[in-house]
VOLUMZA-618669 format. One record per residue (C-alpha): residue number from 1; residue in one letter; x, y, z. Coordinates in steps of 0.5 Angstrom, whole numbers, plus 2048, in hexadecimal, padded with zeros to 3 digits. Each point is the difference from the previous one (the first is absolute). Layout:
REM VOLUMZA-618669
@n NUM, res A, c1 X, c2 Y, c3 Z $
...
***
This chain:
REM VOLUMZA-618669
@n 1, res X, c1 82A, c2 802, c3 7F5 $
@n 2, res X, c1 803, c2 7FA, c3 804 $
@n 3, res X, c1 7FE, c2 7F9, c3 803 $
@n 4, res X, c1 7FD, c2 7FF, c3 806 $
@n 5, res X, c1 805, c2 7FE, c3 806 $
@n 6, res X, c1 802, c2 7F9, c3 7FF $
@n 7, res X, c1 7FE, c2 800, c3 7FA $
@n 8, res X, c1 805, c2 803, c3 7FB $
@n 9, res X, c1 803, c2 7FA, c3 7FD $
@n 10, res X, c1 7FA, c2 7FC, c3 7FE $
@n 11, res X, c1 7FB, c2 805, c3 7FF $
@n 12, res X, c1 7FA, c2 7FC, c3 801 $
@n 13, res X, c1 7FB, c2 7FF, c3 807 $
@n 14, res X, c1 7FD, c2 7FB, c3 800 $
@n 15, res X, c1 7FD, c2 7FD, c3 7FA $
@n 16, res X, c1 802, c2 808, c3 7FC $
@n 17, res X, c1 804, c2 803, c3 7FD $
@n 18, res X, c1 801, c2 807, c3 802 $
@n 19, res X, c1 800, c2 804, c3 7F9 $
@n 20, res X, c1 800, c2 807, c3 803 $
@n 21, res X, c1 7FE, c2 805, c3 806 $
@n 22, res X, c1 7F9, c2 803, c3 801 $
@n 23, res X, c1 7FF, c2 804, c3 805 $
@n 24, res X, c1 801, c2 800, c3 807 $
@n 25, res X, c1 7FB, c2 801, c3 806 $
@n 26, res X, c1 800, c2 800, c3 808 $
@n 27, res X, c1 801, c2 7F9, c3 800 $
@n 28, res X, c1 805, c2 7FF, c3 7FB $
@n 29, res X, c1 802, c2 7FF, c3 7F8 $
@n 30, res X, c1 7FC, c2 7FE, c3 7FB $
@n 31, res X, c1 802, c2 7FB, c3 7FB $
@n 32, res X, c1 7FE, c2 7FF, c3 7F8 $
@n 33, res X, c1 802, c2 7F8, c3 7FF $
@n 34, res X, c1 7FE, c2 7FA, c3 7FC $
@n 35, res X, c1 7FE, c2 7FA, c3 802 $
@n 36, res X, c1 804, c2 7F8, c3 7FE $
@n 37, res X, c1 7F9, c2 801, c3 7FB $
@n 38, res X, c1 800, c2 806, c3 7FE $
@n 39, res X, c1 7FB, c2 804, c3 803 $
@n 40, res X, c1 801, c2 808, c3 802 $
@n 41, res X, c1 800, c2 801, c3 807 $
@n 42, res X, c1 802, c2 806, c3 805 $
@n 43, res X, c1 803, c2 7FE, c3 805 $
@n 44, res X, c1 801, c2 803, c3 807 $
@n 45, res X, c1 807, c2 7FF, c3 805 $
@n 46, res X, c1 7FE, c2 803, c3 808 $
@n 47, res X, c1 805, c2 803, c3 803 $
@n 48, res X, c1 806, c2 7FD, c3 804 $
@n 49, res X, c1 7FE, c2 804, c3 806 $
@n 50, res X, c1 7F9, c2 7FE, c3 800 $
@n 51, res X, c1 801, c2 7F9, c3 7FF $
@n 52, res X, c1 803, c2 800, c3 806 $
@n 53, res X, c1 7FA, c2 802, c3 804 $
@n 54, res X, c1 7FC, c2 7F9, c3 802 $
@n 55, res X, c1 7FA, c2 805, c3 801 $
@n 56, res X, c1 801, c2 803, c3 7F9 $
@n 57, res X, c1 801, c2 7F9, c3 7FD $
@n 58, res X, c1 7FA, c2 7FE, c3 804 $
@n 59, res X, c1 7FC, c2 804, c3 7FD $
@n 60, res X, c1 803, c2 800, c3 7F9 $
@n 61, res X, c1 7FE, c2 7F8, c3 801 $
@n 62, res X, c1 7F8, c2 802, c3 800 $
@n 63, res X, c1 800, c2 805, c3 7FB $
@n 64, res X, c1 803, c2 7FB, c3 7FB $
@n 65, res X, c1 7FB, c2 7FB, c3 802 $
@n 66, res X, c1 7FA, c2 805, c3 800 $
@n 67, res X, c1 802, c2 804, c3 7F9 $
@n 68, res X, c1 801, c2 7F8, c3 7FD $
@n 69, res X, c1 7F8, c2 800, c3 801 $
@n 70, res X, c1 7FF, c2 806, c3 7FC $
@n 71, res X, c1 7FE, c2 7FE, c3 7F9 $
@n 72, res X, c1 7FC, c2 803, c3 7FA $
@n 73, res X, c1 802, c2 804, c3 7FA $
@n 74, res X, c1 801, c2 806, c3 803 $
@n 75, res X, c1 806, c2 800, c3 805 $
@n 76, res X, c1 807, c2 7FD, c3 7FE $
@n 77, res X, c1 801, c2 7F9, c3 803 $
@n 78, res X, c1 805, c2 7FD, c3 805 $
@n 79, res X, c1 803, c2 7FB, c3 7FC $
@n 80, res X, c1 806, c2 7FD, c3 806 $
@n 81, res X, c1 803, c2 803, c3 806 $
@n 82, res X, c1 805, c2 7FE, c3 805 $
@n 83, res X, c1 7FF, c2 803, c3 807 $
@n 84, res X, c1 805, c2 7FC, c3 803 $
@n 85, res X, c1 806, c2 801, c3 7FC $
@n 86, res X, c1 807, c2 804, c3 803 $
@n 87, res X, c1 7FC, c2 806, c3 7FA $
@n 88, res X, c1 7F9, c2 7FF, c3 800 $
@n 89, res X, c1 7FD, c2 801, c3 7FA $
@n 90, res X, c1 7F9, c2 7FF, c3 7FC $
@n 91, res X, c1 7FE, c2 800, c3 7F9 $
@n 92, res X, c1 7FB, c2 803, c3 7FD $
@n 93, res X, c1 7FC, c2 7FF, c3 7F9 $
@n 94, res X, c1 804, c2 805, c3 7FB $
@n 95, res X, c1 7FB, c2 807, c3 7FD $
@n 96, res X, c1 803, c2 803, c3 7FA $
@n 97, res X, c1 7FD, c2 807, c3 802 $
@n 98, res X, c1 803, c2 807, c3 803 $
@n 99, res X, c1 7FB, c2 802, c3 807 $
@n 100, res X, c1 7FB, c2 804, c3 800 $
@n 101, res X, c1 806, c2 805, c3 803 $
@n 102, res X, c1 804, c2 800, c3 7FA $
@n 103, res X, c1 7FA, c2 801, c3 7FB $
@n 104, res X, c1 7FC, c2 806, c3 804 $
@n 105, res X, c1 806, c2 803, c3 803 $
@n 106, res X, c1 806, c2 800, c3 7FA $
@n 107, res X, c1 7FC, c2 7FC, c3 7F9 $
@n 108, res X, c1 7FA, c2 803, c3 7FF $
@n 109, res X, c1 7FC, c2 804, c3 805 $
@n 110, res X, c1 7F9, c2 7FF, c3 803 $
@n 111, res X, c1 7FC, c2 7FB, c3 7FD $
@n 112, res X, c1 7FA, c2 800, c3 7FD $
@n 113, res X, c1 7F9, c2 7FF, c3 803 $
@n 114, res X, c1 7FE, c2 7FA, c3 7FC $
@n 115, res X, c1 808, c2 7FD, c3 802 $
@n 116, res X, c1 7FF, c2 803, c3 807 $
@n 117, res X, c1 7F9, c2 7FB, c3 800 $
@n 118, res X, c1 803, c2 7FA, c3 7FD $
@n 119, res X, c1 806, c2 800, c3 806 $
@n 120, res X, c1 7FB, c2 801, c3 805 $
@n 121, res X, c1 7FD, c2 7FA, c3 7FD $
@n 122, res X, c1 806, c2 7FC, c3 800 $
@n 123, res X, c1 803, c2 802, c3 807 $
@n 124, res X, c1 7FA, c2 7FE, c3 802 $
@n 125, res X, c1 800, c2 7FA, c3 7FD $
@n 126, res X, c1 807, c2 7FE, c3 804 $
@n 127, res X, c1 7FE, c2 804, c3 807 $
@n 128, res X, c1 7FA, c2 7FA, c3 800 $
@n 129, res X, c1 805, c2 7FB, c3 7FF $
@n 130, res X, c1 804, c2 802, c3 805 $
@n 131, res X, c1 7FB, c2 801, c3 805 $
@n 132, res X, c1 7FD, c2 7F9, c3 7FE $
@n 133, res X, c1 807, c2 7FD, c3 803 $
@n 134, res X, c1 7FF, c2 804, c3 807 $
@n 135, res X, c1 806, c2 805, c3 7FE $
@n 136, res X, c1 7FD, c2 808, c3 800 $
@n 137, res X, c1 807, c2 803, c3 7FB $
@n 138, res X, c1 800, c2 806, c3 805 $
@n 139, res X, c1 805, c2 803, c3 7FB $
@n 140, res X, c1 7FD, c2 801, c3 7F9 $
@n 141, res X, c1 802, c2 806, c3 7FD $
@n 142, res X, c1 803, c2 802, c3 7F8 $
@n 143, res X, c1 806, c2 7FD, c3 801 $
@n 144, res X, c1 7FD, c2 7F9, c3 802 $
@n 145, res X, c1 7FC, c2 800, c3 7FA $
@n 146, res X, c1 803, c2 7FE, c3 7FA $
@n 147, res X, c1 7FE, c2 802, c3 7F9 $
@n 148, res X, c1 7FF, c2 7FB, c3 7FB $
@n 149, res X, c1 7FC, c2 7FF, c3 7F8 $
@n 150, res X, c1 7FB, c2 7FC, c3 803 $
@n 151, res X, c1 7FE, c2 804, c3 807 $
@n 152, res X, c1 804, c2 802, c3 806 $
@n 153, res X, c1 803, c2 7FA, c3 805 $
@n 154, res X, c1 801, c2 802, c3 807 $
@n 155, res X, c1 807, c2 7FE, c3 803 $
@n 156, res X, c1 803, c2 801, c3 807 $
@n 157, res X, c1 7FD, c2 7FC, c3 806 $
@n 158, res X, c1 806, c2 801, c3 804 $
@n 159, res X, c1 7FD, c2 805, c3 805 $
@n 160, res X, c1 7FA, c2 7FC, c3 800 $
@n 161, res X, c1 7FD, c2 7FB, c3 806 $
@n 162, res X, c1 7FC, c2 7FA, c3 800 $
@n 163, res X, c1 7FA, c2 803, c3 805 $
@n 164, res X, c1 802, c2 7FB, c3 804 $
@n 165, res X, c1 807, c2 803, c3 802 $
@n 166, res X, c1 7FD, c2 807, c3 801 $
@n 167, res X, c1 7FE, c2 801, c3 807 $
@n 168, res X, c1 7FA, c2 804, c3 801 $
@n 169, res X, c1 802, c2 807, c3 801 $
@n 170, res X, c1 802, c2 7FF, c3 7F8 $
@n 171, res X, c1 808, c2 801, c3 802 $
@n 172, res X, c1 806, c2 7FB, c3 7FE $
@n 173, res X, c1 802, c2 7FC, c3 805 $
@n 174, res X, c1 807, c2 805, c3 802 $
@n 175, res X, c1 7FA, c2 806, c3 800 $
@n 176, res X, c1 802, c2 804, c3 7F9 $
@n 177, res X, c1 7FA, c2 802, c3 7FC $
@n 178, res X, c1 800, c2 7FC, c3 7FA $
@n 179, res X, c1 7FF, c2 804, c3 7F9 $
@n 180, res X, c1 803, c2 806, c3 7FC $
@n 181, res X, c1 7FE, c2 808, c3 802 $
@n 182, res X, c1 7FD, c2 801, c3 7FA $
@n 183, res X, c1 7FC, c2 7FB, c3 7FF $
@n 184, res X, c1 7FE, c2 7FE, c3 807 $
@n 185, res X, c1 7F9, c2 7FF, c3 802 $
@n 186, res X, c1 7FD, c2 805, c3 806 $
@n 187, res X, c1 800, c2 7F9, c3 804 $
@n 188, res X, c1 807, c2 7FE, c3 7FF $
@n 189, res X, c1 802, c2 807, c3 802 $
@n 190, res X, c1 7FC, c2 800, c3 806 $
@n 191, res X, c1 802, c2 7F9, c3 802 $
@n 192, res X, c1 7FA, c2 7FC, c3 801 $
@n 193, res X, c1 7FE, c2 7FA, c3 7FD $
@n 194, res X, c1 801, c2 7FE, c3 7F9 $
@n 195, res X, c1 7FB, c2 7FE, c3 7FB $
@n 196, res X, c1 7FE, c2 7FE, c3 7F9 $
@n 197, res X, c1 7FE, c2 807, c3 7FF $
@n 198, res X, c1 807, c2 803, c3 802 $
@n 199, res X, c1 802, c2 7FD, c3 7F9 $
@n 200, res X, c1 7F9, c2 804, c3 7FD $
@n 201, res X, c1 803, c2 806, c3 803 $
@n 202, res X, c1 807, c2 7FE, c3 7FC $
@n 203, res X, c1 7FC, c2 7FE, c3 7F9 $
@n 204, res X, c1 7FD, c2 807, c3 801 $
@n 205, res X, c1 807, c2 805, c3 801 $
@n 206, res X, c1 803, c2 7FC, c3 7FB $
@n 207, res X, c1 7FA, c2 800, c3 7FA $
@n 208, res X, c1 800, c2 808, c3 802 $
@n 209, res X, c1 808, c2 800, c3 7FF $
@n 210, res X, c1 7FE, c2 7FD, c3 7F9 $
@n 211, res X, c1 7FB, c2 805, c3 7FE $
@n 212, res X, c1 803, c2 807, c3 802 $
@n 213, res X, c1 808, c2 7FF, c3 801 $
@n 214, res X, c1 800, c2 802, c3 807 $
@n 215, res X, c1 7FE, c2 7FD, c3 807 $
@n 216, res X, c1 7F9, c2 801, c3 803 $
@n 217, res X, c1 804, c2 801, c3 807 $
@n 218, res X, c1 806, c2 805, c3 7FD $
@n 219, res X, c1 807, c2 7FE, c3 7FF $
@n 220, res X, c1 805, c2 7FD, c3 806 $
@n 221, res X, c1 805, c2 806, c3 7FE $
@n 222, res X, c1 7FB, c2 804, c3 805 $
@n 223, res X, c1 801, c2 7FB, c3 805 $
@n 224, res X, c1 7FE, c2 7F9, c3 802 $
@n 225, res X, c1 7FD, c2 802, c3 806 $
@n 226, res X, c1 7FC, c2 806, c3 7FC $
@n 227, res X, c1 7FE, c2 7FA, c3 7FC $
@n 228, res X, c1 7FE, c2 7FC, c3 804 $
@n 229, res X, c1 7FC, c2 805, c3 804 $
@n 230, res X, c1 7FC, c2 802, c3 7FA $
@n 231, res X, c1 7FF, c2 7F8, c3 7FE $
@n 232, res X, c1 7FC, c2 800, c3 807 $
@n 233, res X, c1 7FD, c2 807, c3 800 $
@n 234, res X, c1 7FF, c2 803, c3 7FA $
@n 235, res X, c1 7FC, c2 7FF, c3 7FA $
@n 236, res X, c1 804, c2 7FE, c3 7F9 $
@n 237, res X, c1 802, c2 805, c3 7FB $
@n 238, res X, c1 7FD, c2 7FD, c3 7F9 $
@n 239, res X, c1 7FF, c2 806, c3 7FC $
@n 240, res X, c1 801, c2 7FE, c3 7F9 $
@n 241, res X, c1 7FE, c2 7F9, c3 801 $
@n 242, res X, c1 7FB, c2 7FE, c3 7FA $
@n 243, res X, c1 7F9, c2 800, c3 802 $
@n 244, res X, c1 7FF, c2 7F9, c3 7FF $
@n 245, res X, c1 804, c2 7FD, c3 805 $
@n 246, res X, c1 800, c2 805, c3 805 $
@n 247, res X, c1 7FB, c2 7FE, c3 803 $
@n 248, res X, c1 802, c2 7F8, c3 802 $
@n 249, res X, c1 807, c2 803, c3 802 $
@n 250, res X, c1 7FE, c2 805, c3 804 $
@n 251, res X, c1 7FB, c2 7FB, c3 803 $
@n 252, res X, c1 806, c2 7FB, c3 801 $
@n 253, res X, c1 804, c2 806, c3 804 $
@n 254, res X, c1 7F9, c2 801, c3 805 $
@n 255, res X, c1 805, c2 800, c3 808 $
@n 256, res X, c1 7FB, c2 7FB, c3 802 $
@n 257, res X, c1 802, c2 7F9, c3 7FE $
@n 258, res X, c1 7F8, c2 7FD, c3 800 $
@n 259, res X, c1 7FE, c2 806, c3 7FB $
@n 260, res X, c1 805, c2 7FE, c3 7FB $
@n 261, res X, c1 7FD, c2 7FB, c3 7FB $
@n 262, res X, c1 802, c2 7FA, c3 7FE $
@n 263, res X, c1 805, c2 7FC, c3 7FB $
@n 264, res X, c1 7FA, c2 7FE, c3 7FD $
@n 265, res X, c1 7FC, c2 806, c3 800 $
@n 266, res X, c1 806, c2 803, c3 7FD $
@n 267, res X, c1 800, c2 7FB, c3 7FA $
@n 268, res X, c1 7F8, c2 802, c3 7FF $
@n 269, res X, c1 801, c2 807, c3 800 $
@n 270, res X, c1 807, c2 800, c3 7FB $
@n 271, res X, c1 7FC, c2 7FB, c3 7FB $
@n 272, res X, c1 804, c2 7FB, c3 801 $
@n 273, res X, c1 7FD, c2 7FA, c3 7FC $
@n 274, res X, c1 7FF, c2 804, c3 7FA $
@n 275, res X, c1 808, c2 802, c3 800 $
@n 276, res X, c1 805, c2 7FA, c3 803 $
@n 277, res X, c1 7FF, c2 7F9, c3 802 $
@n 278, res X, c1 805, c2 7FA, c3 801 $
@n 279, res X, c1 806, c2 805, c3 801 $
@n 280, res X, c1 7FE, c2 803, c3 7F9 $
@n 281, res X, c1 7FE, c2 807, c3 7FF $
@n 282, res X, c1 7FC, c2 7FE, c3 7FA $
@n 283, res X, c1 801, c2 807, c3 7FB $
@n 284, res X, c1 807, c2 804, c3 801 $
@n 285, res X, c1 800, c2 803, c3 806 $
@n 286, res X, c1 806, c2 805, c3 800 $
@n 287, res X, c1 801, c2 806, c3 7FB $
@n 288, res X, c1 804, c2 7FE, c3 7FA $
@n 289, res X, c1 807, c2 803, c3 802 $
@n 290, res X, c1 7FF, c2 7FC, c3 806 $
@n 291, res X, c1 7FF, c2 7F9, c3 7FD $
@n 292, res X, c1 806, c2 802, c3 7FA $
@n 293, res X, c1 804, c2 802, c3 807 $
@n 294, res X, c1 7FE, c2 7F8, c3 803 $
@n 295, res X, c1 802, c2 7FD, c3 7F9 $
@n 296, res X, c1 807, c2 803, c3 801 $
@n 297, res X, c1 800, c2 7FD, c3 807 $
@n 298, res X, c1 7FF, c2 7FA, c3 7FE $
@n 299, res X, c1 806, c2 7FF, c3 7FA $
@n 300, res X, c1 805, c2 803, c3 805 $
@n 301, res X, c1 7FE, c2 7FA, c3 806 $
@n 302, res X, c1 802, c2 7FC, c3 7FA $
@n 303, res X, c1 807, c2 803, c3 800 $
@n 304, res X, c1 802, c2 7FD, c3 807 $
@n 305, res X, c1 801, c2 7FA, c3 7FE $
@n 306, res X, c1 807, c2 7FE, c3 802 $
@n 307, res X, c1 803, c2 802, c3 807 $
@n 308, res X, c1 807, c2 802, c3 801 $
@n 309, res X, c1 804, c2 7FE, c3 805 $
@n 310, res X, c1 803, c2 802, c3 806 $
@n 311, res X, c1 807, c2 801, c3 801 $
@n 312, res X, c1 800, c2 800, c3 807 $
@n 313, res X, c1 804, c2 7FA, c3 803 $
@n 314, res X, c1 7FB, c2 7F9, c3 803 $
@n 315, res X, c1 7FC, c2 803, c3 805 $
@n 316, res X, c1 800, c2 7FC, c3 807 $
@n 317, res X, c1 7FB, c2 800, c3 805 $
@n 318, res X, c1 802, c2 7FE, c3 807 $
@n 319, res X, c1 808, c2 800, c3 7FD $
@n 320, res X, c1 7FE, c2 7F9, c3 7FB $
@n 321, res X, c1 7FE, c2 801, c3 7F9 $
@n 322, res X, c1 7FA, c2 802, c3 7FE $
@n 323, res X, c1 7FA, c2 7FC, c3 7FD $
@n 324, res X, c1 7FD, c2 800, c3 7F9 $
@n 325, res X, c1 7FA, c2 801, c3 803 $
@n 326, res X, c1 7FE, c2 803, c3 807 $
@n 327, res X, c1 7FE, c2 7FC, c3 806 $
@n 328, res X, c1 7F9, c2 7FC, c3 7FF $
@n 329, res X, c1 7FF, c2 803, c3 7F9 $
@n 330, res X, c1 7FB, c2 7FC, c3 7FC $
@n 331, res X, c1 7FF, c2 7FE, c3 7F9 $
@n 332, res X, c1 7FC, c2 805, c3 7FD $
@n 333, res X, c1 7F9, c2 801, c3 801 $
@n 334, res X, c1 7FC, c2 804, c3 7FB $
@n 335, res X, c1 800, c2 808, c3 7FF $
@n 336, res X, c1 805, c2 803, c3 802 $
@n 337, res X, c1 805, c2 806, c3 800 $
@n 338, res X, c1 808, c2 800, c3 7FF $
@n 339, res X, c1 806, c2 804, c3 802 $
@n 340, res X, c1 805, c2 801, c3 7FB $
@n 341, res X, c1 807, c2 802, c3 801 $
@n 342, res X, c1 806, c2 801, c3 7FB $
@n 343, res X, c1 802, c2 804, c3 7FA $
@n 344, res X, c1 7FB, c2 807, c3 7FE $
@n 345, res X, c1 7F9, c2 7FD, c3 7FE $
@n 346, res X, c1 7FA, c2 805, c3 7FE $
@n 347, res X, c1 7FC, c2 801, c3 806 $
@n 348, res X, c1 7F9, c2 7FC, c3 800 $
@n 349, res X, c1 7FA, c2 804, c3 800 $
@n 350, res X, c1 7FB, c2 7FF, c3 807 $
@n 351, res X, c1 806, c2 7FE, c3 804 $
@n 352, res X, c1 802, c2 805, c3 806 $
@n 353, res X, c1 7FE, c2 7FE, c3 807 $
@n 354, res X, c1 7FE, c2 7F9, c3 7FE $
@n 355, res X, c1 7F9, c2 7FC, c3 802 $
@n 356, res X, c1 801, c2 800, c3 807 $
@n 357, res X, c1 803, c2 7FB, c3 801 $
@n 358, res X, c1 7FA, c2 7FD, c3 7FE $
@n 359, res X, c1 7FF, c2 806, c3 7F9 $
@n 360, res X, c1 808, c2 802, c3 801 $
@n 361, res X, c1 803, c2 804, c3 804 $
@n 362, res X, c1 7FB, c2 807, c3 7FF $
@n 363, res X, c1 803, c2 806, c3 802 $
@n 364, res X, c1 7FF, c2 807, c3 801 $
@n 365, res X, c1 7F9, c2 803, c3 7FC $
@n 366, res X, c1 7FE, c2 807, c3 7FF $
@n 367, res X, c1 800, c2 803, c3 806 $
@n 368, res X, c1 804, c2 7FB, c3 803 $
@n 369, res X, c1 808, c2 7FF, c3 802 $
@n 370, res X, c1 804, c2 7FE, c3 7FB $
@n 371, res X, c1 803, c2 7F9, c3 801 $
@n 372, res X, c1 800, c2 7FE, c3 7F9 $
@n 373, res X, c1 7FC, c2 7FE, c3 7FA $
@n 374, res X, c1 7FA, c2 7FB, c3 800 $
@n 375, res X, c1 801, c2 7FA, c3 7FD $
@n 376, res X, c1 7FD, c2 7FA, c3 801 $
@n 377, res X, c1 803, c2 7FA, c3 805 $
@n 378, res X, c1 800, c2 7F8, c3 800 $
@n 379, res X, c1 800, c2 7FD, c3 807 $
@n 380, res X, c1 804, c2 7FB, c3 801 $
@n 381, res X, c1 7FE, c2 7FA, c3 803 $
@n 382, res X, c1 801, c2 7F7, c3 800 $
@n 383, res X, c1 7F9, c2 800, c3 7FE $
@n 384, res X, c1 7FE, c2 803, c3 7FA $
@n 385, res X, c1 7FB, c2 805, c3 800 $
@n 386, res X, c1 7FB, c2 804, c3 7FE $
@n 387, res X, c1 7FD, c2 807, c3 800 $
@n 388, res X, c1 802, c2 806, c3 803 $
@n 389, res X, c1 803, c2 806, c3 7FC $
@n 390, res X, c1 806, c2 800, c3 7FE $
@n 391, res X, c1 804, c2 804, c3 806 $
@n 392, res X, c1 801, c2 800, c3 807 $
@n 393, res X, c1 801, c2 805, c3 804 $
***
């Protein structure tokens, strides 16, 4: 695993140390790292190619501003950010947890109906947070979930619009549906306006993945477009789901956005005050393989603590030295990720694609193109922030 360009030689970004590489994702790297103080963080680099498209960057700049906005327990915070610097980059608040991927997928299997019901929970928790700051996630799916003692985190802002930024067919700007096959809601597939309740379509698909192990809509090896059609017009596959959750998911993937409930529906019917508060499940909340497995996680996160080196020579930018630090950086502002670069370091647990830059860079899902594991993200700015998950996409 290597540095970034342009950053061999000091193996820092702004104000981190870059101690190994998470993950990648559409929009670029993602970055274990540690603060001048200490702090963990992930740490999110966007891809040369993109920085260099001032429509991209311009976008990049609002989603930053608008998941700084982002505040509760339940998400991973945007600690800094950099959006005009040559390499972008944004840090995020650090979790130490694998994603729900990684847990239902490869670790353990589907959860238990009590765990499924405290996700919902929580996940709810966040997806009011988020909404709460204008911003609809559009793209919340297992690898975006991060896993942790406490409760899940949600990570990945980087598809994510301020609703302002959405124009009213629910289309980006350059025309492309925004979202992942599998976990898409019918109006996302559709093209039509983009609401709230597309987040509780999402919620829905990923809490079904959480209790049965599979997508309600199939897997994308038959096809996107199979899946997709289905999402719009077909009712979904929950056979084995426990009984008493089946009813809220299934009325969370209802077609029409107005019959969906809401977030705060959702906390009613999942006993929400009886199981979480303040960013705390108040009982264990995961079978205790899982919880043996998170303890590992985190011994293994205190192992990467010193970067190595590069080898390469000084890198340049435009033929003259590279910086220590990159264009406008800024001292840093609370929570966030970090790359890391250099010698072998165990893998950090919860990282892959990472909030979107705003919850690391967040890649591929169950039923979703692979573009790296999830992992949180910290964007990058002169001012310190606070608030979206950590990764940015």
């Amino acid at each position: 695993m290597g540095v970034p360009p342009g950053f061999e030689h000091w193996g820092k970004i702004g104000a981190y140390r870059l101690l190994a590489r998470l993950g990648a994702g559409g929009m670029g790297d993602v970055y274990l790292a540690r603060s001048d103080r200490g702090r963990t963080v992930a740490v999110k680099l966007v891809r040369r190619e993109l920085a260099a498209q001032e429509e991209f960057r311009a976008r990049f700049r609002q989603e930053v501003q608008a998941a700084r906005q982002v505040g509760g327990f339940w998400t991973a915070p945007v600690l800094d950010a950099d959006t005009e610097a040559d390499v972008p980059w944004v840090a995020t608040g650090y979790v130490a947890g694998p994603s729900l991927q990684q847990v239902v997928g490869q670790d353990h299997g589907a959860l238990p109906e009590r765990s499924v019901g405290i996700l919902a929970a929580g996940l709810a928790h966040a997806l009011k947070d988020i909404h709460a700051a204008g911003i609809v996630h559009r793209d919340l799916k297992p690898s975006n979930v991060l896993v942790t003692i406490d409760g899940p985190r949600v990570i990945d802002f980087g598809i994510a619009r301020a609703l302002e930024t959405v124009d009213e067919s629910g289309l980006t700007r350059t025309g492309a549906l925004v979202g992942s096959p599998g976990f898409m809601a019918p109006e996302q597939v559709r093209g039509d306006r983009i609401t709230p309740a597309c987040d509780v379509f999402c919620l829905g698909s990923v809490l079904a993945y959480a209790a049965t192990g599979r997508l309600p809509f199939g897997s994308v090896d038959s096809g996107p477009h199979a899946v997709m059609f289905r999402i719009a017009q077909e009712e979904p596959d929950l056979e084995g789901m426990p009984e008493g959750i089946a009813e809220l998911v299934r009325d969370c993937l209802r077609k029409d956005p107005g019959a969906r409930p809401t977030l705060d529906r959702v906390l009613e019917r999942t006993g929400a005050e009886d199981t979480v508060s303040d960013g705390r499940s108040r009982d264990p909340w995961l079978p205790s393989a899982l919880v043996a497995q998170l303890g590992r996680h985190a011994v293994r996160l205190l192992d990467a603590e010193n970067p190595v080196s590069g080898t390469s020579r000084p890198p340049t930018h435009g033929g003259a030295p590279a910086p220590t630090n990159p264009p406008g950086s800024a001292a840093p502002v609370p929570g966030s990720r970090g790359p890391g670069a250099g010698a072998p370091v165990p893998a950090a647990p919860g990282t892959g694609a990472a909030v979107p830059v705003a919850g690391a860079a967040g890649s591929g899902g169950p039923g979703s193109p692979a573009s790296g594991p999830p992992g949180p993200g910290v964007p990058g700015s002169r001012n310190p922030a606070s608030g979206a998950p950590g990764s940015v996409e």
